[in-house]
Every structure is written in structure tokens, then in C-alpha cells.
BAFI-3210 file (N, C-alpha, C; in Angstrom, 3 decimals, decimal comma, padded with zeros to 6 digits):
// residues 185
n [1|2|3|4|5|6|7|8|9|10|11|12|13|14|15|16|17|18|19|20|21|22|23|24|25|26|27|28|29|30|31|32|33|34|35|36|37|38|39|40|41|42|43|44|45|46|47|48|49|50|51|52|53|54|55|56|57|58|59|60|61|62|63|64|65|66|67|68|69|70|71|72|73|74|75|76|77|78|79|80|81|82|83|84|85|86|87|88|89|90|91|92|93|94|95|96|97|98|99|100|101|102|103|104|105|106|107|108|109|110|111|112|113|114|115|116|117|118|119|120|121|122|123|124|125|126|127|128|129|130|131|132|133|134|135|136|137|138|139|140|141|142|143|144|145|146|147|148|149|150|151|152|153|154|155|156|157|158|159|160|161|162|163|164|165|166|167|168|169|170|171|172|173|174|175|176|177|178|179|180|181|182|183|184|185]
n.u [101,602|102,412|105,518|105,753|106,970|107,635|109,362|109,174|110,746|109,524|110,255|111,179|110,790|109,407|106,500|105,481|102,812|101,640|099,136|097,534|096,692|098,415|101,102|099,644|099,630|102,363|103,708|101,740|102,869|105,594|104,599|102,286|098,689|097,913|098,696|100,970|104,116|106,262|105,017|104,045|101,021|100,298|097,545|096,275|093,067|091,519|089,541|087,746|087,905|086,608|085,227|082,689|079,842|081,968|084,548|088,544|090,264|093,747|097,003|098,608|100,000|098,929|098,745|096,479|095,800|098,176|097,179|098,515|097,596|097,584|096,650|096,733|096,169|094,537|091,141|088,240|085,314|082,143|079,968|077,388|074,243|073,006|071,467|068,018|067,744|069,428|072,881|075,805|078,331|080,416|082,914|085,797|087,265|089,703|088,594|088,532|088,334|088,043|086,952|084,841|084,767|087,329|089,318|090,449|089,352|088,712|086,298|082,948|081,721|078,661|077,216|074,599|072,341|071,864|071,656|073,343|075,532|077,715|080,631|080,426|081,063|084,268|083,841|085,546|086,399|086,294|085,568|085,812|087,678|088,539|089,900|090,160|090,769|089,602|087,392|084,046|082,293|079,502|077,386|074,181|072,211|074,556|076,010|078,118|081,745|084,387|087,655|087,911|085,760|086,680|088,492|091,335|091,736|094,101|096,500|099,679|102,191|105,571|108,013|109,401|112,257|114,950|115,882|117,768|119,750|122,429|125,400|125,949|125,246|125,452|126,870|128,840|128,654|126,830|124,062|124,528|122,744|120,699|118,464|117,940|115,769|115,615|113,801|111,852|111,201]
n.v [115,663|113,347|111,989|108,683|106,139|103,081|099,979|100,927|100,507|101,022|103,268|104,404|107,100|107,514|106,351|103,374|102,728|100,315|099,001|095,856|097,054|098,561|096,806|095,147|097,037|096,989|094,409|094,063|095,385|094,041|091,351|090,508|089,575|086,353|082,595|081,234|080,139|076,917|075,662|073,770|072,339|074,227|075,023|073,575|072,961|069,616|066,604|064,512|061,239|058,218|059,791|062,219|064,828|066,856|068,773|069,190|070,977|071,178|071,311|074,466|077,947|081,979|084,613|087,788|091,023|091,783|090,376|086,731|083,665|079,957|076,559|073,639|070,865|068,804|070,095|069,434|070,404|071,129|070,601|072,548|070,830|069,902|071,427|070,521|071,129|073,065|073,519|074,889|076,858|077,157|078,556|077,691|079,850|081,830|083,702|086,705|088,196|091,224|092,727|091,849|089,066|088,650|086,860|084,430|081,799|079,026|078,535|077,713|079,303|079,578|079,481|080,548|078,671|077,939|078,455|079,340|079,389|081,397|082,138|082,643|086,208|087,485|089,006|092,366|094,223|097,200|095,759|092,813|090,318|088,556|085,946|083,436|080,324|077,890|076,987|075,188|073,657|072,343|070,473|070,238|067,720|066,484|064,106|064,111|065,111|065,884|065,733|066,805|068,722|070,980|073,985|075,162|078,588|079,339|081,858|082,273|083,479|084,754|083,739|085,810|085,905|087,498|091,064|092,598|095,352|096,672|098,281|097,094|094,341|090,675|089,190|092,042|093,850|096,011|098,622|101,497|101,055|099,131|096,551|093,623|091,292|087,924|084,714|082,311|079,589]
n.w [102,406|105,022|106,377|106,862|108,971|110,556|112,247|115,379|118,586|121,618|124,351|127,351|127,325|124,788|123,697|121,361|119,474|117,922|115,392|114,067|111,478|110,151|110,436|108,422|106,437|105,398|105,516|102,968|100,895|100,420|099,473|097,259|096,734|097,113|096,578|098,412|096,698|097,228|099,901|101,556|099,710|098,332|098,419|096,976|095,305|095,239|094,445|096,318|097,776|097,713|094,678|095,771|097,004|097,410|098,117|098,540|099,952|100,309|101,932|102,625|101,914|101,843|101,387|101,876|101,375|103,182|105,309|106,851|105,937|106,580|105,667|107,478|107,056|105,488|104,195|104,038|102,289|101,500|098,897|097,750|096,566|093,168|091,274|089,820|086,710|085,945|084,936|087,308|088,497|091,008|093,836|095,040|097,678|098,890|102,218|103,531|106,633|108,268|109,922|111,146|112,710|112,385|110,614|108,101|106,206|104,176|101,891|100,107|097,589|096,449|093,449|090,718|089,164|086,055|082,481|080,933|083,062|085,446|087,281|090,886|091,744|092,943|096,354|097,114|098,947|102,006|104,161|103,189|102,016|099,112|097,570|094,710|094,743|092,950|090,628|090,838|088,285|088,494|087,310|086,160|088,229|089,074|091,118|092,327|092,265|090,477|089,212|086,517|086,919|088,327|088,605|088,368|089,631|090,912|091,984|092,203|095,042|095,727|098,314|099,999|100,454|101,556|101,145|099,452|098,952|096,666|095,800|093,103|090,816|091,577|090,331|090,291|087,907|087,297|088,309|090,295|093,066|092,780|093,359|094,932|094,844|096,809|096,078|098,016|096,691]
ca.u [101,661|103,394|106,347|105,267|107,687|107,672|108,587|110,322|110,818|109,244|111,278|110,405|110,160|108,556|105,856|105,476|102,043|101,028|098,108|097,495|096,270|100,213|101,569|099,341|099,789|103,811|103,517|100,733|103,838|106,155|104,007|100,757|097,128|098,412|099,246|102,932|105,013|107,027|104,700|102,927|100,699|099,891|096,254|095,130|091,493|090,868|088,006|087,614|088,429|086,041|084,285|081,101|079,551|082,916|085,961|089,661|091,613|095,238|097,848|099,653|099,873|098,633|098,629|095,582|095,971|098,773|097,133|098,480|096,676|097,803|096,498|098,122|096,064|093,396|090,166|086,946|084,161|080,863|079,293|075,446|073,450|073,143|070,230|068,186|067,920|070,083|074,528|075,955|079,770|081,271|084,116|086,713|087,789|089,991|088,182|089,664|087,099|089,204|086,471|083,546|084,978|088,688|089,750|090,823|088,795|088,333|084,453|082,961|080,550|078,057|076,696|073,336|071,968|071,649|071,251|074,923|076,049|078,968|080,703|080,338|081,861|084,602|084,131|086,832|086,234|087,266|085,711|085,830|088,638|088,149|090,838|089,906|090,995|089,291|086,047|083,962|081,223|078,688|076,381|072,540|071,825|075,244|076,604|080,026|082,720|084,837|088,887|087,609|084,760|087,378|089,608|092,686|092,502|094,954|097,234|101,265|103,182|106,641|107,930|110,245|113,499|115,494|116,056|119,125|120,121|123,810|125,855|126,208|124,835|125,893|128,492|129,311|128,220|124,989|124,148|124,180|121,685|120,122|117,259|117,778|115,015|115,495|112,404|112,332|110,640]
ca.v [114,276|113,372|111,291|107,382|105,079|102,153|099,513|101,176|099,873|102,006|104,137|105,142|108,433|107,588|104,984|103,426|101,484|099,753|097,907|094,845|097,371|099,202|095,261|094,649|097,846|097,013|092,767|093,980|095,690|093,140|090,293|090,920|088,364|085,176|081,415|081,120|079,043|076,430|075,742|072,421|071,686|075,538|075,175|072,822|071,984|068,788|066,010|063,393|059,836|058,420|061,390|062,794|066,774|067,907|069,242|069,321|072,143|070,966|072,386|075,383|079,444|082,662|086,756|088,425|092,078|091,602|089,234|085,380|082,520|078,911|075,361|072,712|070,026|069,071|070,786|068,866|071,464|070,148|071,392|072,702|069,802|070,319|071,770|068,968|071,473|074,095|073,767|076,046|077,375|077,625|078,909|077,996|080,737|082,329|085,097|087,753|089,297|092,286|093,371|091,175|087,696|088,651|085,208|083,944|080,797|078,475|078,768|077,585|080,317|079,252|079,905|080,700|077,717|078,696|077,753|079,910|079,952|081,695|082,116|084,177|087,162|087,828|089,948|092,608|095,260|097,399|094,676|091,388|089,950|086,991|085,330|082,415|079,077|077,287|077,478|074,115|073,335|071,651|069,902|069,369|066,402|065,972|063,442|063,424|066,280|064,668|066,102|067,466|069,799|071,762|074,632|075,733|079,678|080,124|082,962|082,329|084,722|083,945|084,061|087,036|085,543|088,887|092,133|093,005|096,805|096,489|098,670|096,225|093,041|089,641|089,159|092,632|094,065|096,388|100,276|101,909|101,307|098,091|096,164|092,390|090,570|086,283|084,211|081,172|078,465]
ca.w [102,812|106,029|106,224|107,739|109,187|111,111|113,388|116,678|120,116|122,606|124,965|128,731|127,170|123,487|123,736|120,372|119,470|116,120|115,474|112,908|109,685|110,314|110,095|106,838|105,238|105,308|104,685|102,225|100,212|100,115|098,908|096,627|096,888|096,175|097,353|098,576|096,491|098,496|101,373|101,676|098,811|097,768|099,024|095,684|095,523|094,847|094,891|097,460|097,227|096,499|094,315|096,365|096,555|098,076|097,588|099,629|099,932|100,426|102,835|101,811|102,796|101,520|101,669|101,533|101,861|104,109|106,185|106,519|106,034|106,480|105,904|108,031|106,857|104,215|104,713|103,412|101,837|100,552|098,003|097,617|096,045|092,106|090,451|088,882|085,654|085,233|085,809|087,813|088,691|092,125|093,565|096,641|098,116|100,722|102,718|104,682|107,189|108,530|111,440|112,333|112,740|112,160|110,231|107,084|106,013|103,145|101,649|099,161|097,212|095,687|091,995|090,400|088,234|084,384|081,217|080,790|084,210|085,635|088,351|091,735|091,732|094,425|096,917|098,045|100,007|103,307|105,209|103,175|100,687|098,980|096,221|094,195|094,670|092,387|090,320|090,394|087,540|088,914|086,417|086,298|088,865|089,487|092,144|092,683|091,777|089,932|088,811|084,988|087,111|089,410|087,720|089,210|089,497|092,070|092,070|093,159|095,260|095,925|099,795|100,111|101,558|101,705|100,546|098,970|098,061|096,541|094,450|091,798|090,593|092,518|089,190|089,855|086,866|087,555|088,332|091,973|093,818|092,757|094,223|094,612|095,824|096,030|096,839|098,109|095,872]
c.u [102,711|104,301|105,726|106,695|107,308|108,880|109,453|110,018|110,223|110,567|110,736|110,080|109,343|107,540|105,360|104,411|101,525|100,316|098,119|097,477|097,712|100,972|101,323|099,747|101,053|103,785|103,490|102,032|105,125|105,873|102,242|099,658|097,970|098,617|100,615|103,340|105,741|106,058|103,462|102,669|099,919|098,675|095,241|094,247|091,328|089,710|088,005|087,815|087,383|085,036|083,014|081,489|080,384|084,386|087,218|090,268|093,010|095,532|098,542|099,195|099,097|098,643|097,205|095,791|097,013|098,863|097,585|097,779|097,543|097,013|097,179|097,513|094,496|091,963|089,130|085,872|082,988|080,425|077,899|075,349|073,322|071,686|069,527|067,832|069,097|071,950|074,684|077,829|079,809|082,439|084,499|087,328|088,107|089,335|088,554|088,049|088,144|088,195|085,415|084,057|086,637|089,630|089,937|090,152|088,726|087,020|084,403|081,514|079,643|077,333|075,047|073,302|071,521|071,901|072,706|075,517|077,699|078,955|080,374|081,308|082,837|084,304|085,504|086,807|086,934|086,749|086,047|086,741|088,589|089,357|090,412|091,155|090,811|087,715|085,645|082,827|080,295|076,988|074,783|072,513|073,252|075,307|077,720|080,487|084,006|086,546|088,162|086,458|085,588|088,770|090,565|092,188|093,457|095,911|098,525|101,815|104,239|106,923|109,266|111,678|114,469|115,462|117,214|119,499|121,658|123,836|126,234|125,529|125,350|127,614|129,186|129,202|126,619|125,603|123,606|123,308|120,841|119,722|117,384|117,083|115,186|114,046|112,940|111,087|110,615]
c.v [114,109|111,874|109,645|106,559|104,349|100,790|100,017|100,621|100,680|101,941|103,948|106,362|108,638|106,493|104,896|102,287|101,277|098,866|097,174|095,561|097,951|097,830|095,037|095,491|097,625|095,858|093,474|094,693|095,477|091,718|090,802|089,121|087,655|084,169|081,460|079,699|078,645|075,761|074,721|072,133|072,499|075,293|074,489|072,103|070,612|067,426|065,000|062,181|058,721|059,635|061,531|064,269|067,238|067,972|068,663|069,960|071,323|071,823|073,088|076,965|080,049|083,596|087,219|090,176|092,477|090,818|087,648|084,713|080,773|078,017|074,502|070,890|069,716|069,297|070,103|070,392|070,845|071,121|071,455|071,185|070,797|070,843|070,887|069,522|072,108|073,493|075,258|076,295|078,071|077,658|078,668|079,057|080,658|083,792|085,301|088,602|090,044|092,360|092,673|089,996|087,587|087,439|085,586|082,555|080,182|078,591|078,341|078,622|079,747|080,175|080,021|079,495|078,661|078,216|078,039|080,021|080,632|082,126|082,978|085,304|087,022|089,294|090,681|094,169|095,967|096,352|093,069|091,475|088,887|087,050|083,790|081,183|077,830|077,512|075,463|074,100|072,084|071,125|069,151|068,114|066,145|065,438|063,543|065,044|065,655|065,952|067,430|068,728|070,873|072,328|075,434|077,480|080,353|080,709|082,687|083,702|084,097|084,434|084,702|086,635|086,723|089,889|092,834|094,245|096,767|097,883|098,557|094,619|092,101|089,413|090,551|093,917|095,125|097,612|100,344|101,793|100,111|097,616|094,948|091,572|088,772|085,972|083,324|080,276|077,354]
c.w [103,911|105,499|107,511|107,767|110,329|111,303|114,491|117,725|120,947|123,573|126,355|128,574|125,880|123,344|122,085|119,747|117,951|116,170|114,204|111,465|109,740|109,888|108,583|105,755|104,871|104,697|103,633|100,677|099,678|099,594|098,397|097,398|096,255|097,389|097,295|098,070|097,773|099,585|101,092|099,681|097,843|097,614|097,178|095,760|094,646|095,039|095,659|096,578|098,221|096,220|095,780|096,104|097,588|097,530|098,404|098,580|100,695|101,230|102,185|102,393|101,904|102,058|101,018|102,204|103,072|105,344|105,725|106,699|105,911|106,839|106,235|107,548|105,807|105,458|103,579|103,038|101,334|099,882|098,089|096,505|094,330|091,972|089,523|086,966|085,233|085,828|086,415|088,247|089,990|092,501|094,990|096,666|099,226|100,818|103,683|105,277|107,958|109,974|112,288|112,882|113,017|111,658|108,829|106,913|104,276|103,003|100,722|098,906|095,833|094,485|091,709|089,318|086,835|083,234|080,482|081,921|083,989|086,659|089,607|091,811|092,517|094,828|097,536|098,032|100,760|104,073|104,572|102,044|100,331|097,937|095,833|094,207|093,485|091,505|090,222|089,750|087,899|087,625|086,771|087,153|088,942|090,980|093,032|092,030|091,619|089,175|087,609|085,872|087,981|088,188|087,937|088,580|090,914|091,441|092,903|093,607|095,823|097,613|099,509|101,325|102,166|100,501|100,058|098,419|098,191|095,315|092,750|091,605|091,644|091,021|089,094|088,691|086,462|088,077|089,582|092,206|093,137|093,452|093,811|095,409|095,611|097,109|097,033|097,463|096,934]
res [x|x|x|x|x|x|x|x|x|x|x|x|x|x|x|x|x|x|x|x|x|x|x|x|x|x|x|x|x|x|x|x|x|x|x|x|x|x|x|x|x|x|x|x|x|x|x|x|x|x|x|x|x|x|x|x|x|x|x|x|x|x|x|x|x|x|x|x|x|x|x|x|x|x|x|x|x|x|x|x|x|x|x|x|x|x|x|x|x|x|x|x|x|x|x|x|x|x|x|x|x|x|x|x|x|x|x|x|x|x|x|x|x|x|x|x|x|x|x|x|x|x|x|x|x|x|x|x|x|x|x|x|x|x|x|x|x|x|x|x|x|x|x|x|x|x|x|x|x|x|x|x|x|x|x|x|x|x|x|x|x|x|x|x|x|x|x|x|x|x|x|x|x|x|x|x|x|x|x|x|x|x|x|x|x]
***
């Protein structure tokens, strides 16, 4: 296994080039999949005012595989039209397209109608990453999407304020070589 490091300055005599997956693979190891505490309104889906077949995603960040994602302002989604038999379970998501599109987007993925439904899978791939946002239950002939049908699964990651390697605790009190990471909330 060779030895990897990163990030240097280029030289006039060492030219030194790194592309975006070198960036993520490093981020991608200081913060896991998740919404960043702290930051706006941590991307919470909720239902329009007044109800109808859509959602809003809230402002707030996220890490997907090392890539960022930020909302700066609410994002409307509509939902597919209900099934006039069967319920069905969809899901907001953030997706990470790494090569065709190169973005991060809100989506909403739609569900199969069923007598048991459940939800869509995520995808996550080398080209696509998705993380759940939310799952919403969409009921037979429903109208509206309404608070009680939308189910928080978002995922927190905290934002990595520094890195601290001390000999001892902050009181002092701790074994060489300690690892103190603070977030910021």
C-alpha cells in the first residue's frame, strides 16, 4: 500500500494537481452522510400552508460522501397524485450525482401503491447517493399532505469546528496523544 498525502502548493519545480474525488475522499473523513447541525433549518420537510400534494424542504446543509450541499431557501416539491386504491410511501431525498449532472438536489422518490406499501429504497452507488430526508405516506385518494403523513428520517452530522491533538485533556487530566474534536452546534 503506498503512502497518500495531501494538500500541497505547487512548486516551479513540483506541480501539484487534485481533483474534486481527492477533496471528497478527505471532507468524506471528517464528517459522515448527514444534515449539519446548526445551519438554517437542517433541511426539515414540511407541508405547505395551506396543505396541498407538496412538500417544503427547509434551509439547512449537508455531506454526502464528502460532497456539500446547501439550501438557502425553502424548496417546494409536489408530490405524484395518490392512487385512488392502494397507499403508498415516499421519500425526500438528497441526491448526489457524482458524474452525469454533477449536483446535489432535493427529489422526491416516489413509492409503489399497495395494500402494505413501503418505501423506495435509496440508492447509493459509485455514481448516485441518495440520504433520506423524509418518508411521506400518501393515502388512497389523498388531497393534501398534511404534518401526521411526513416522517422525519434525517440523519445529523455535527460541523467539525477544529481538530485538537493535545497531550492531555483541556482540565489537564488525559493520556498522550489525545484527540479532541469540538463541533459547532
Amino acid at each position: 500500500m503506498a503512502e497518500l498525502y495531501r494538500f500541497f502548493a505547487s512548486t516551479p519545480t513540483d506541480t501539484r494537481e487534485y481533483n474534486q474525488e481527492d477533496w471528497a475522499t478527505v471532507i468524506a473523513g471528517l464528517s459522515g452522510d448527514g444534515v449539519i447541525t446548526g445551519v438554517g433549518n437542517r433541511l426539515e420537510v414540511i407541508p405547505t400552508t395551506p396543505n396541498t400534494m407538496a412538500i417544503i424542504v427547509k434551509d439547512g446543509a449537508a455531506w454526502l460522501q464528502g460532497y456539500w450541499y446547501q439550501n438557502t431557501v425553502d424548496k417546494e416539491i409536489a408530490i405524484p397524485a395518490a392512487d385512488i386504491s392502494y397507499a403508498r410511501y415516499d421519500r425526500i431525498v438528497l441526491r448526489l450525482d457524482k458524474f452525469i449532472d454533477r449536483k446535489i438536489e432535493a427529489i422526491v422518490k416516489t413509492g409503489t401503491p399497495s395494500s402494505s406499501p413501503s418505501p423506495p429504497s435509496l440508492e447509493q452507488t459509485t455514481d448516485y447517493w441518495e440520504i433520506s430526508l423524509a418518508k411521506i405516506y400518501v393515502p388512497a385518494n389523498a388531497t393534501e399532505i398534511t404534518n401526521s403523513y411526513i416522517i422525519d428520517e434525517r440523519e445529523m452530522v455535527a460541523q467539525v469546528r477544529r481538530i485538537i491533538i493535545s497531550p492531555s485533556t483541556p482540565s489537564g487530566a488525559g493520556m498522550e496523544g489525545d484527540i479532541w474534536i469540538q463541533y459547532l452546534e
